[in-house]
Backbone as JSON Lines, residues from 0, in Angstrom:
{"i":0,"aa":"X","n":[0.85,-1.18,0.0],"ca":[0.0,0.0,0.0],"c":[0.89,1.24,0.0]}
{"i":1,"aa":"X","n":[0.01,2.15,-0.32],"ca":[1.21,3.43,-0.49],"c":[1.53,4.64,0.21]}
{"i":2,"aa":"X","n":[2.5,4.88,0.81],"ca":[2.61,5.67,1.89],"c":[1.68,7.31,2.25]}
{"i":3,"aa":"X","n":[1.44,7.73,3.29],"ca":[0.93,8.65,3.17],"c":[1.55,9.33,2.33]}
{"i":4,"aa":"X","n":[3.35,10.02,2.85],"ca":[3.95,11.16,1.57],"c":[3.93,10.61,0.26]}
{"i":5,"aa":"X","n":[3.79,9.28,0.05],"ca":[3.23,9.14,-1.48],"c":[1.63,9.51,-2.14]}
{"i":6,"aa":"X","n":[1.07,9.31,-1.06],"ca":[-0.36,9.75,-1.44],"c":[-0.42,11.52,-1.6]}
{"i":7,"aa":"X","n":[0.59,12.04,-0.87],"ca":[0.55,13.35,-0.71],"c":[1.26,13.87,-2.09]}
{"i":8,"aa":"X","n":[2.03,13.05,-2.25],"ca":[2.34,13.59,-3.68],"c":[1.34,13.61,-5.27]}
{"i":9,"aa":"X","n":[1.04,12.02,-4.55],"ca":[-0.28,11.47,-6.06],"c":[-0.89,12.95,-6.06]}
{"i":10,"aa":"X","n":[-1.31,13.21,-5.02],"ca":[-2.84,14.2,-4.67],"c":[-2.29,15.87,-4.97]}
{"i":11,"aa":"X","n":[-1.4,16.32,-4.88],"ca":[-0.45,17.18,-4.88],"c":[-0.34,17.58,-6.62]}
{"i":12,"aa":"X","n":[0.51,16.6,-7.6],"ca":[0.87,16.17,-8.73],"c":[-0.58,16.35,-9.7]}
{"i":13,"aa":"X","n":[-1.51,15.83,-9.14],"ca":[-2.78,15.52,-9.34],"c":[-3.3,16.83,-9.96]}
{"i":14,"aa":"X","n":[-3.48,17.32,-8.73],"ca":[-4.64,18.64,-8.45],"c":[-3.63,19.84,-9.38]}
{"i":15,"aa":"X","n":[-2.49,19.87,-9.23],"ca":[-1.32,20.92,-10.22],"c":[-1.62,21.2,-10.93]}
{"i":16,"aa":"X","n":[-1.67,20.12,-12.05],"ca":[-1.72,19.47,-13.48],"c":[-3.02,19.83,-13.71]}
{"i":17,"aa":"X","n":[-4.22,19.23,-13.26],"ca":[-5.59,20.03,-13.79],"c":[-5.65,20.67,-13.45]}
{"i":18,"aa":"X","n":[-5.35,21.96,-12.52],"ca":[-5.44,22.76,-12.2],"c":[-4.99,24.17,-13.37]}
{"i":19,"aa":"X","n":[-3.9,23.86,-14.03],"ca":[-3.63,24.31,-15.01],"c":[-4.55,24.28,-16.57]}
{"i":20,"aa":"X","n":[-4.82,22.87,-16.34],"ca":[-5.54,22.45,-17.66],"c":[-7.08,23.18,-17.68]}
{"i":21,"aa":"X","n":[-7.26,22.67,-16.23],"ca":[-8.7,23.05,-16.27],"c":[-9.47,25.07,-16.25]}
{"i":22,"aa":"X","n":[-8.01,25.99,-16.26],"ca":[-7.88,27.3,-15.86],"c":[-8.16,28.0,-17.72]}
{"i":23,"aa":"X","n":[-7.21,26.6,-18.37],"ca":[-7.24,27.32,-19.7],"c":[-8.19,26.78,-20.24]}
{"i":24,"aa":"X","n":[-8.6,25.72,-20.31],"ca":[-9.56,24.82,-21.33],"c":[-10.56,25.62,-21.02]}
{"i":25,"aa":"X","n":[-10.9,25.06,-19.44],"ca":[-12.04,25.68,-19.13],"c":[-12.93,27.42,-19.14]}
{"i":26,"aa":"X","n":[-11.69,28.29,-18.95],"ca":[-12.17,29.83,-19.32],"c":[-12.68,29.72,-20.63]}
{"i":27,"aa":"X","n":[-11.74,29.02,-22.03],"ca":[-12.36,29.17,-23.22],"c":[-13.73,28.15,-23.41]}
{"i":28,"aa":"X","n":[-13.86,27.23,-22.42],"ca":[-14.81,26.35,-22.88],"c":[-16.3,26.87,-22.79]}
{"i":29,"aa":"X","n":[-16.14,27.66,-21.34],"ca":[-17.25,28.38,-20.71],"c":[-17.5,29.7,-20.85]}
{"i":30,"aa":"X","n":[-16.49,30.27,-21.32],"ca":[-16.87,31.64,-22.14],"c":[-16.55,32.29,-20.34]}
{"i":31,"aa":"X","n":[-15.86,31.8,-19.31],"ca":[-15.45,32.73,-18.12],"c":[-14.02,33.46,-18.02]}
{"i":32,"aa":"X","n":[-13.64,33.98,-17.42],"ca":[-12.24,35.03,-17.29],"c":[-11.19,33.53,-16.67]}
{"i":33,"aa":"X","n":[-10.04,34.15,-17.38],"ca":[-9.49,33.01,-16.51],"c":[-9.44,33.24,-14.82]}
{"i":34,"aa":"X","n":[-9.71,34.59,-14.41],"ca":[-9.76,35.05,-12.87],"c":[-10.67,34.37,-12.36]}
{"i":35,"aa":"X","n":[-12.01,33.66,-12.93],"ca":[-13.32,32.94,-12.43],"c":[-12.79,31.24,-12.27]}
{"i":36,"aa":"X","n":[-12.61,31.28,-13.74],"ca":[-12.05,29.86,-13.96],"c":[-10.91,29.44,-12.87]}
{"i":37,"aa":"X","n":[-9.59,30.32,-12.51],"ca":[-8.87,30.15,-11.76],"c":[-9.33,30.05,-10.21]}
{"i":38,"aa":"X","n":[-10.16,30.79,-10.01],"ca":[-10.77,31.12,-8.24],"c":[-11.49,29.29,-8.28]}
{"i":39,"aa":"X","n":[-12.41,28.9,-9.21],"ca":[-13.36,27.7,-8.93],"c":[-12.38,26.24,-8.98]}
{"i":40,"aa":"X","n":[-11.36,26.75,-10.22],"ca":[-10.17,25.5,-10.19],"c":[-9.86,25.49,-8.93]}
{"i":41,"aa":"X","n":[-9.08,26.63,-8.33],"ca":[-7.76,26.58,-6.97],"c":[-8.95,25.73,-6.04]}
{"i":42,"aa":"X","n":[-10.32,26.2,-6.15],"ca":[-11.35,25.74,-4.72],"c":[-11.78,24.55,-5.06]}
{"i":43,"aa":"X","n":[-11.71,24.09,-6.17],"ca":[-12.48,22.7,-6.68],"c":[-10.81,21.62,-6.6]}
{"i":44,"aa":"X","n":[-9.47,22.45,-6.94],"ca":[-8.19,21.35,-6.19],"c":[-8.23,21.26,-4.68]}
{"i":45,"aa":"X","n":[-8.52,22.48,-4.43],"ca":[-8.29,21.92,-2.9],"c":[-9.12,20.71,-2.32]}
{"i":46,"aa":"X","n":[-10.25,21.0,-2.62],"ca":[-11.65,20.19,-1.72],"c":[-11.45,18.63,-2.91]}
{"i":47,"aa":"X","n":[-10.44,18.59,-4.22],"ca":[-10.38,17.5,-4.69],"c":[-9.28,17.19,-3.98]}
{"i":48,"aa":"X","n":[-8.3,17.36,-3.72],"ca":[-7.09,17.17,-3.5],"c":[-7.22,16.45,-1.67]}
{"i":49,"aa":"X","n":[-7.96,16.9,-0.81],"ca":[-8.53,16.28,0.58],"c":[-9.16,14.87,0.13]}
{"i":50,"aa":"X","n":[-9.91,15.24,-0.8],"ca":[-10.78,14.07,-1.3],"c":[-10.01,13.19,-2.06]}
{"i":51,"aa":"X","n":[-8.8,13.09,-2.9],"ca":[-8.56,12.52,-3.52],"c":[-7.63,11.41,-2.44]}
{"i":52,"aa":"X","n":[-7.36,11.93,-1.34],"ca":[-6.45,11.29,-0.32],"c":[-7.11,10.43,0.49]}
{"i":53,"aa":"X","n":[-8.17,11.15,1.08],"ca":[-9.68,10.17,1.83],"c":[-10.07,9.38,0.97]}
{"i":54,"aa":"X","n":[-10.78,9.67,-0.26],"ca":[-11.17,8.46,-0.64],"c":[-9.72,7.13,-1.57]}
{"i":55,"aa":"X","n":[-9.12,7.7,-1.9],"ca":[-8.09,6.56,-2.36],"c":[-7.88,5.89,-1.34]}
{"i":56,"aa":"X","n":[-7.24,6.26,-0.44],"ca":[-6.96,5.54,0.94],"c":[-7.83,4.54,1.76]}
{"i":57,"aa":"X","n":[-9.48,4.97,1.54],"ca":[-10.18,4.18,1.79],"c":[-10.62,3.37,0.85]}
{"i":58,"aa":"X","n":[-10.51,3.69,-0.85],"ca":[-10.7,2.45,-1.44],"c":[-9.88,0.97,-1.45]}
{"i":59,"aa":"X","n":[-8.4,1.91,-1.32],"ca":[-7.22,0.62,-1.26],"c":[-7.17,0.15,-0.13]}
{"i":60,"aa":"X","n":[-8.16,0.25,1.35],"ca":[-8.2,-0.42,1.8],"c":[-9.0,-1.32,1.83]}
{"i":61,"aa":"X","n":[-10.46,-0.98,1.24],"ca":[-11.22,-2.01,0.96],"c":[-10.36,-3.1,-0.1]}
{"i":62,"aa":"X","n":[-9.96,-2.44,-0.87],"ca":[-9.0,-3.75,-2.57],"c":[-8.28,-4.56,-1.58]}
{"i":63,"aa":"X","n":[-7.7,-3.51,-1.0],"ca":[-6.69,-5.23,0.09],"c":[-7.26,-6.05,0.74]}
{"i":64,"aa":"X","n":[-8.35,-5.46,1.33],"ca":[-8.79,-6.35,2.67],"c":[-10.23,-7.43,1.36]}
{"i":65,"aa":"X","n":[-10.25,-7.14,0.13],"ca":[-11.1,-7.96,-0.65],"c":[-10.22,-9.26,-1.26]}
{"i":66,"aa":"X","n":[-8.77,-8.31,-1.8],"ca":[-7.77,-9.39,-2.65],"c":[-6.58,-9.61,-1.9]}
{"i":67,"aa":"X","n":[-6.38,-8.81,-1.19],"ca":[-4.92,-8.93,-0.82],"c":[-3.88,-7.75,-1.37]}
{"i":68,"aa":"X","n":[-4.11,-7.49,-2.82],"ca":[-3.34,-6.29,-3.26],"c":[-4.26,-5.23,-3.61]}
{"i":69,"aa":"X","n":[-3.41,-4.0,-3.78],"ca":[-3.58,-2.69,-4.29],"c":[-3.84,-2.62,-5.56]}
{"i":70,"aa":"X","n":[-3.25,-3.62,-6.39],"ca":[-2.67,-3.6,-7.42],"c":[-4.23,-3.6,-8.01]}
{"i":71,"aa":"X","n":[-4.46,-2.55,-9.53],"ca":[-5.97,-2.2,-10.16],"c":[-6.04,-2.73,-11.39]}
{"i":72,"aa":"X","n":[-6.99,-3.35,-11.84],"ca":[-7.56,-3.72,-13.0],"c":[-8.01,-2.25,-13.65]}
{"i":73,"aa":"X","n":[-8.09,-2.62,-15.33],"ca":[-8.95,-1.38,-15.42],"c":[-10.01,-0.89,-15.17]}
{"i":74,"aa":"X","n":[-10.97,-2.89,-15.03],"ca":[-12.2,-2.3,-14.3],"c":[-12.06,-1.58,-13.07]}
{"i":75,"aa":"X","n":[-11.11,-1.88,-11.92],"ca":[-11.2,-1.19,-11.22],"c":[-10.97,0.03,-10.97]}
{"i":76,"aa":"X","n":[-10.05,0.74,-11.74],"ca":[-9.54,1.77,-12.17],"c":[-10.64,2.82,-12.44]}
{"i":77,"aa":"X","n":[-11.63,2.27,-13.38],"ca":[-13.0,2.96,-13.87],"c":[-13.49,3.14,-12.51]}
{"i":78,"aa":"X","n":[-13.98,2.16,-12.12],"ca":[-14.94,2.05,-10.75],"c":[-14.47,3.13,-9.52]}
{"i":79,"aa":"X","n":[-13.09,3.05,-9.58],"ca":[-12.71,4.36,-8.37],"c":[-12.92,5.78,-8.88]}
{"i":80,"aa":"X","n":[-12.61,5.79,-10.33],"ca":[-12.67,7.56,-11.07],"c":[-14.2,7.43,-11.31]}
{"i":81,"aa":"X","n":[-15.12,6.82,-10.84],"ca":[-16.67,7.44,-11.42],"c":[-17.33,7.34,-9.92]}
{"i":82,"aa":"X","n":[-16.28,6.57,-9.01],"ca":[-17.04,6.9,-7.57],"c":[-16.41,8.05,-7.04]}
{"i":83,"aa":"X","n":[-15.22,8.41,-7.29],"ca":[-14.85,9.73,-7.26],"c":[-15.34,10.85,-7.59]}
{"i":84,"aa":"X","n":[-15.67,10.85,-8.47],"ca":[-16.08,12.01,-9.14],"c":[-17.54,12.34,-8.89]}
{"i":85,"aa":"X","n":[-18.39,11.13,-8.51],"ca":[-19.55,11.28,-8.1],"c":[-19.56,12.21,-6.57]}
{"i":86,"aa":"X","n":[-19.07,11.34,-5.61],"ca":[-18.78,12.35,-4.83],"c":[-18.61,13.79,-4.69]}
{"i":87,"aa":"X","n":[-17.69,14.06,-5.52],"ca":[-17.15,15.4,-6.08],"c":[-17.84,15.98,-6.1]}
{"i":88,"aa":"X","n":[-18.84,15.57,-7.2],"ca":[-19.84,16.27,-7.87],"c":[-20.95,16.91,-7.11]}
{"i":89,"aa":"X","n":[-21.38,16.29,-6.25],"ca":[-22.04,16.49,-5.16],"c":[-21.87,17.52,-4.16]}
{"i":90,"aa":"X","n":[-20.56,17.9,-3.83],"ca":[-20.02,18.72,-2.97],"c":[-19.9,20.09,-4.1]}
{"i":91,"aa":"X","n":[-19.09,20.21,-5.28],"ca":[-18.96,21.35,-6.29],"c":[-19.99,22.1,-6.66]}
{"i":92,"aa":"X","n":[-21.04,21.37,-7.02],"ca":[-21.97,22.37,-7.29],"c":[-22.81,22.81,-6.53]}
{"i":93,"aa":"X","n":[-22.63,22.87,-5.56],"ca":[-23.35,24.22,-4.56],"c":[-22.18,25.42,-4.74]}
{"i":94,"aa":"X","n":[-20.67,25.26,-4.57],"ca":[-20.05,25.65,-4.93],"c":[-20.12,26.61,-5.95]}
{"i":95,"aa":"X","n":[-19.99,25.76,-7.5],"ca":[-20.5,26.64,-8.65],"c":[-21.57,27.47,-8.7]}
{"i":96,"aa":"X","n":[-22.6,27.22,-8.18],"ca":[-23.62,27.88,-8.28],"c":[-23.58,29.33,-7.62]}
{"i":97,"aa":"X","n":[-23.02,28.89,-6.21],"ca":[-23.13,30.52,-5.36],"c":[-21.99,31.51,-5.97]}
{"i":98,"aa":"X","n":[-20.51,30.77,-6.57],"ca":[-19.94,31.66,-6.92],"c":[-19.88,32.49,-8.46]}
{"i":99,"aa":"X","n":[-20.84,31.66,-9.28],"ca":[-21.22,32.25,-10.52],"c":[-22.45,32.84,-10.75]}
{"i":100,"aa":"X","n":[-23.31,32.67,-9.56],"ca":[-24.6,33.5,-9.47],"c":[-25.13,33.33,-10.38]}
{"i":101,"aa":"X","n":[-25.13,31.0,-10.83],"ca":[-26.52,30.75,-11.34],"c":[-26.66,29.56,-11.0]}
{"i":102,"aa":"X","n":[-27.9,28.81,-11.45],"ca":[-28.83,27.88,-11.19],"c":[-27.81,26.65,-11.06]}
{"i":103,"aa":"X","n":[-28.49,25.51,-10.02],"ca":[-28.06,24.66,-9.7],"c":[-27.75,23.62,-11.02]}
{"i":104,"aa":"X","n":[-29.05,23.76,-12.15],"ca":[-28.74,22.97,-13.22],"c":[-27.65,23.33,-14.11]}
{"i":105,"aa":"X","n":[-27.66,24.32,-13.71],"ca":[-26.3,25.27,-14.89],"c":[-25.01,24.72,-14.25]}
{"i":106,"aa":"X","n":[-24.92,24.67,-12.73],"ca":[-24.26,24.11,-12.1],"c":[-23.46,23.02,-12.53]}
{"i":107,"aa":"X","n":[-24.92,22.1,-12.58],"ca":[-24.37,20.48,-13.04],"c":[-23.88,20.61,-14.07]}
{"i":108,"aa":"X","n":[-24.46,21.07,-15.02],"ca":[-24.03,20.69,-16.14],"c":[-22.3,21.19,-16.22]}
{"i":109,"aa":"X","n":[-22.21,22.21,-15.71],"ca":[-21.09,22.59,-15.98],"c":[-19.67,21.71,-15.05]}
{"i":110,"aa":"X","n":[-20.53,21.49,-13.7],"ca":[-19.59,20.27,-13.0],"c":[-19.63,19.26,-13.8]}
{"i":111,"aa":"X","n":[-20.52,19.04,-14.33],"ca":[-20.5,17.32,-15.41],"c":[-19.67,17.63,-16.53]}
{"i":112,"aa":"X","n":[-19.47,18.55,-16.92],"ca":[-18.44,18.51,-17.96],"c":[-17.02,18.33,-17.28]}
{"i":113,"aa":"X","n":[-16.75,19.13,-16.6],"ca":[-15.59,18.8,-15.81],"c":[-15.53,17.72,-15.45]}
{"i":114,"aa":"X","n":[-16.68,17.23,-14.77],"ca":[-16.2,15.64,-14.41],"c":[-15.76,14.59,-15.72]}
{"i":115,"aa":"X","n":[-16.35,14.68,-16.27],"ca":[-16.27,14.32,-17.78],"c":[-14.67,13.99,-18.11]}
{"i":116,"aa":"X","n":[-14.26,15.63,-17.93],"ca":[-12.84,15.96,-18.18],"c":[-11.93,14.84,-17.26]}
{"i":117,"aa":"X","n":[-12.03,15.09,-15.93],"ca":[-11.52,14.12,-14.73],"c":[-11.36,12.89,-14.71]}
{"i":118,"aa":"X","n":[-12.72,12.49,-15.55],"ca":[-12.74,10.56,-15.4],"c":[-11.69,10.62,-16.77]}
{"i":119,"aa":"X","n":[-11.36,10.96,-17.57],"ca":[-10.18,10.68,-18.25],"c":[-8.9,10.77,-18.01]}
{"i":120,"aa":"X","n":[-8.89,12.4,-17.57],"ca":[-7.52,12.72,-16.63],"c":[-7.24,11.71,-15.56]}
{"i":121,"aa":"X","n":[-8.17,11.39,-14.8],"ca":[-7.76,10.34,-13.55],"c":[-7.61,9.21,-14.08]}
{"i":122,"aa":"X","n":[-7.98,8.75,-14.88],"ca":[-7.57,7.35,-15.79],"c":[-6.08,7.13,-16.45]}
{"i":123,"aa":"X","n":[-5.5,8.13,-17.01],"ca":[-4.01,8.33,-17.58],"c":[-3.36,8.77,-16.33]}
{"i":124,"aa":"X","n":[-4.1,9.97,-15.49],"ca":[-2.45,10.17,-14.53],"c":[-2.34,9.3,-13.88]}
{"i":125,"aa":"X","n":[-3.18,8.15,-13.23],"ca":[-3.3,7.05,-12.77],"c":[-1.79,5.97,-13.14]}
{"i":126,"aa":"X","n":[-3.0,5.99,-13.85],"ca":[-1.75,4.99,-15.1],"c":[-1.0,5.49,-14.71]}
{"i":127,"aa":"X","n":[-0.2,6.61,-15.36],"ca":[0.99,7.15,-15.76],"c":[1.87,6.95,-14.04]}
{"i":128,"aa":"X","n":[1.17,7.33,-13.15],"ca":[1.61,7.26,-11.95],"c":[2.19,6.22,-11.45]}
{"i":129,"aa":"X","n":[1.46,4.97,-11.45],"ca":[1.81,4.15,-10.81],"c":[2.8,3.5,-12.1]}
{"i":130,"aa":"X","n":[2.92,3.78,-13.25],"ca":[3.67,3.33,-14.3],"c":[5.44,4.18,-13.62]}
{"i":131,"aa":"X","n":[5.16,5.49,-13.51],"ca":[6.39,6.31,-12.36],"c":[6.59,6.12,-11.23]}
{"i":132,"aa":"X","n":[5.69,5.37,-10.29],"ca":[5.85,5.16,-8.7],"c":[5.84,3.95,-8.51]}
{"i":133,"aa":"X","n":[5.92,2.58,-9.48],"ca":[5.45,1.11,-9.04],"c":[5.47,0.71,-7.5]}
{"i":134,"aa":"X","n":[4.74,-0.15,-7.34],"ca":[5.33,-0.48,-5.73],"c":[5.99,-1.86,-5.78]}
{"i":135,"aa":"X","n":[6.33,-2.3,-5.22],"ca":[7.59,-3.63,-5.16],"c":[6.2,-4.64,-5.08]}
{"i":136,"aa":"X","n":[5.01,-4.58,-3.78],"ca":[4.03,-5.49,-4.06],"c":[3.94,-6.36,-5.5]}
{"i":137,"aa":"X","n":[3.67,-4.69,-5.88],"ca":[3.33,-5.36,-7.91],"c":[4.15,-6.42,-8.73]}
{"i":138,"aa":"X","n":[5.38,-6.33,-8.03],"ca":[6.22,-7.0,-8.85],"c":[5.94,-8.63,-8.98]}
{"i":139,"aa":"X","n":[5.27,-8.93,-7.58],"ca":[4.98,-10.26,-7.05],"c":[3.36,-10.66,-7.57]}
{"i":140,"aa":"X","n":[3.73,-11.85,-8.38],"ca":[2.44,-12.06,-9.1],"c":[1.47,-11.43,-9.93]}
């Protein structure tokens, strides 16, 4: 399993990276300033970035205590980035809503695109991560 300062980095590395992506894509996607786009990114990494540590931590403990390893299938891989993000989603758009001064559906939709964005991003940096961080577990079987 993987250490807290490794989780602190996953989550860290994580939130950076879209944080950037999501400042530029997103101002042009939504027609907002990047000053809007930037204020909802920095608040939507932080409250992901808590979350991305709580819930990983508690999924890989359920994977161990089910198989024995950490180690993810892609199904499982899917299954953590769409229970993630569900979560998320849930908490953001009250968020979006009060700080863009509109409707909760405008909300979603606009968190659902982002999430959208996420379940892909979390699928490759994933990958890519543990493809850069292996753990020795993995090596075995």
């Amino acid at each position: 399993m993987r250490s807290p300062a490794d989780r602190i980095r996953h989550a860290i590395s994580f939130e950076l990276i879209a944080l950037v992506l999501v400042t530029l894509v997103g101002s042009w996607a939504f027609g907002l300033s990047t000053a809007d786009m930037g204020v909802l990114g920095a608040a939507s990494a932080t409250i992901a970035a808590i979350w991305t540590y709580l819930f990983n931590l508690g999924f890989d403990r359920v994977l161990q205590r089910r198989s024995g390893t950490t180690r993810k299938t892609w199904a499982l891989r899917v299954l953590n980035a769409v229970l993630f993000e569900a979560g998320l989603l849930i908490v953001l758009i009250p968020l979006f809503a009060l700080y863009l001064d509109i409707g909760l559906w405008q909300a979603f939709l606009m968190d659902a695109s982002l999430a959208l964005f996420y379940l892909a991003y979390a699928l490759v940096f994933n990958w890519a991560y543990d493809r850069l961080f292996p753990l020795p577990e993995w090596s075995h079987g």
